[in-house]
N, C-alpha and C positions, 0 to 999 in steps of 0.2 A: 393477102398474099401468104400471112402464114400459115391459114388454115387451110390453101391450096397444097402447099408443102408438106403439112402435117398427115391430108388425107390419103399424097400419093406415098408415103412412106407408111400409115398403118395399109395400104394396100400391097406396097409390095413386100411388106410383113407377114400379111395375111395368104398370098402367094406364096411365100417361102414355106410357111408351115402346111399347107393346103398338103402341096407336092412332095414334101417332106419321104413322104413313103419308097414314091417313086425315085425320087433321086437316091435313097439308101438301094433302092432295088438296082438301078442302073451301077451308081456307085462299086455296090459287092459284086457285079458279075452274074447276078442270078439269074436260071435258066429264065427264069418264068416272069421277063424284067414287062413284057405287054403286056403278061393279063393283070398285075399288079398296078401298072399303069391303067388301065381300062379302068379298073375296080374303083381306084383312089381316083379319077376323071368322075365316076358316075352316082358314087354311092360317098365319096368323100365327106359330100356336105351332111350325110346323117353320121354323126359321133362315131356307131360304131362301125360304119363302112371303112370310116378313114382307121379306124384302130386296127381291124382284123387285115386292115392294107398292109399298114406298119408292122403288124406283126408277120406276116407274111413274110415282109421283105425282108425281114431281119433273121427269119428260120428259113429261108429258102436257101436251095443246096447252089452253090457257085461253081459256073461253070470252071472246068479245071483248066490251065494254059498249058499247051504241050511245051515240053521242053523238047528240047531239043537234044540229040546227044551227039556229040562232036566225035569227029575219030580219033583214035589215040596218039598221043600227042611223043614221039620218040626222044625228044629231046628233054625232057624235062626227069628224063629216068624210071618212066613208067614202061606196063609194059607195051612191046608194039601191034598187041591185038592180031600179030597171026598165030600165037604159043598158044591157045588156047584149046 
């Protein structure tokens, strides 16, 4: 029993770290979060597939979140955005 336990835990260890790349790539937002994924899937298991993954995912540029820009808010003593 214990060595049953033991095996599924250095497995889902071993999973954690595998995906490691992918999940920083997903994580930060990065454009290019499937070919990172694809990379780190295919080439992971040789040393430096999985490293030039991680490195990837950690210099890759993140997508930006648009903001939004609210309209001018007259109450709060700003100005009301037709003075301009």
């Amino acid at each position: 029993m214990f060595e049953a336990m033991f095996f599924l835990v250095i497995c889902l260890l071993g999973f954690i770290v595998y995906f490691l790349p992918t999940w920083v790539a997903f994580g930060r937002g990065a454009k290019n979060s499937a070919g990172i994924l694809i990379l780190n899937l295919f080439t992971g298991w040789i040393g430096i597939g999985w490293l030039i993954a991680l490195i990837w995912a950690v210099c890759a540029e993140c997508e930006e979140k648009e903001v939004k820009k609210s309209a001018p808010n007259m109450f709060r003593g700003g100005s009301t955005g037709w003075d301009q």
